[in-house]
N, C-alpha and C positions, 0 to 999 in steps of 0.2 A: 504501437499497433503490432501485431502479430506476425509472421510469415506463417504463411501457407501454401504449402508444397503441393506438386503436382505430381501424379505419377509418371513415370519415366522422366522424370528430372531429376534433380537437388535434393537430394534428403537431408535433415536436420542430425547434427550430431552433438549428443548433450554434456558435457564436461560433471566430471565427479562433484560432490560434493550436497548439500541441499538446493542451491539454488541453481536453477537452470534455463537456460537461453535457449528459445525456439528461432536458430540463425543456419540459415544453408551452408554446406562446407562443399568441396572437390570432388563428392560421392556420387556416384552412379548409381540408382539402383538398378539392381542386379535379376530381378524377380519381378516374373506378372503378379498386380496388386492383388490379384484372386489368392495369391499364397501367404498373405502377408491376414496377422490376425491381430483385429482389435486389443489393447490390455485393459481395457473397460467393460466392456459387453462380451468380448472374446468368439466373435464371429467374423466371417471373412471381411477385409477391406476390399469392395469394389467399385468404391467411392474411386471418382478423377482426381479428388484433394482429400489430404490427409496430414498427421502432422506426425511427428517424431519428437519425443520427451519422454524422458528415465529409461532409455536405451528401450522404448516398446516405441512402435505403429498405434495412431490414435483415428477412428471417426472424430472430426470437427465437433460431435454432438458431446463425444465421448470423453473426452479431454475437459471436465471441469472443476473447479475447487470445493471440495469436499464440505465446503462451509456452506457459503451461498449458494454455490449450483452456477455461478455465472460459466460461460464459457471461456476457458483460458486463453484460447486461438484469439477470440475478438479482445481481451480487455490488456493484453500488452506484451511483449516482447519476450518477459519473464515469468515462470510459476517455481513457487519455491515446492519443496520437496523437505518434510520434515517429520520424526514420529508416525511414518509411513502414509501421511497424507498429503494431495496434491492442495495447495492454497495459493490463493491470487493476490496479488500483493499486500491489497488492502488484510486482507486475514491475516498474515502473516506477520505484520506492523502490530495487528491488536494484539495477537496473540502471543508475539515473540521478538516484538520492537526494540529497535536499543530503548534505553533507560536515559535518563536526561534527568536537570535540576527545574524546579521551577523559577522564574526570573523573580516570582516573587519573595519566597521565602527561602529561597535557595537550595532547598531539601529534595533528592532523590522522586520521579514521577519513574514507579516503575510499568514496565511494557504494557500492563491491562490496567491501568488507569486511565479515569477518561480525562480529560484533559483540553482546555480551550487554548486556542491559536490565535496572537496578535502577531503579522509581520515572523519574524523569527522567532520571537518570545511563545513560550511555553509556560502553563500555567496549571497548579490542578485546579478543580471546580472549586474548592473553597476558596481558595484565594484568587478566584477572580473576582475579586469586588472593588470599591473605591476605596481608594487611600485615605481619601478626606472622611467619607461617614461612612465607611465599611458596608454599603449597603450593596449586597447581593443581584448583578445583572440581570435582565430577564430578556429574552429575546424580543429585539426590538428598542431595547434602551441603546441610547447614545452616549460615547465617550470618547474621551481623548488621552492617547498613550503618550506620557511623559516619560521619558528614560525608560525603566522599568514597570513605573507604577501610572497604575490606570486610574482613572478620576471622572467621573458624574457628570455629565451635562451642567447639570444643577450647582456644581462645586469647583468648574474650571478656575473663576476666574479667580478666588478665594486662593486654591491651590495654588495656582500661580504667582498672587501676589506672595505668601508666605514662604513659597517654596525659589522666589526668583534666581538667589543664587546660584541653584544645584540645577540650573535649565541650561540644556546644553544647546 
């Protein structure tokens, strides 16, 4: 969750770089918030709360990622900052995510891939299917992750018997 700052408190101070932390530091402010000006709408703050990120004064409203529209203050701690856009975590995963192997075929999922989640395991969409009859999930099917490889309701017990050795 976010901080949000009050005036005549705590102001937020943002470290270089793309990503940045909406976190209180030892500051003072120094100025009635009437002088203090939005970097989104660019009119006075005379809001009681307000937020500090990319070294500008934000409205609550005004501070959101450029992708969704969510607001940054509420959806977490951090907004990245990149290619001159504000984005909220989730945006900035899709759009500029590390890169990873898929566990099934070991090959490169790069950052805008979509990609299905077992556990730790990474997958892209083609290769999430079953080991035993290659048959393509659909939401709502049932399965069971063996090591790496994922297997059919329909085809556990098959898999298993064939595959007993390599079961860890």
């Amino acid at each position: 969750y976010s901080e949000i700052y009050e005036t005549k408190s705590l102001c937020s101070k943002i470290p270089s770089g793309f990503s940045f932390i909406l976190e209180p530091v030892d500051e003072v402010l120094q100025m009635p918030p009437s002088l203090l000006t939005c970097g989104g709408c660019q009119q006075s703050i005379g809001d009681r709360f307000f937020l500090k990120a990319i070294e500008q004064y934000w409205h609550e409203d005004c501070l959101s990622c450029d992708l969704c529209g969510c607001r940054l203050g509420e959806v977490g701690r951090r907004l990245y900052y990149k290619l001159g856009r504000k984005l909220c975590r989730r945006d900035y995963l899709r759009l500029f995510g590390q890169d990873g192997l898929c566990a099934s075929c070991e090959k490169r999922i790069r950052a805008f891939e979509m990609t299905m989640r077992v556990r730790d395991k990474v997958y892209h969409l083609e290769c999430f299917k079953c080991a035993a009859c290659q048959k393509h999930f659909c939401v709502g099917d049932r399965y069971l992750l063996i090591n790496s490889d994922i297997v059919c309701e329909q085809d556990i017990f098959e898999w298993t018997k064939l595959n007993s050795n390599n079961l860890v």
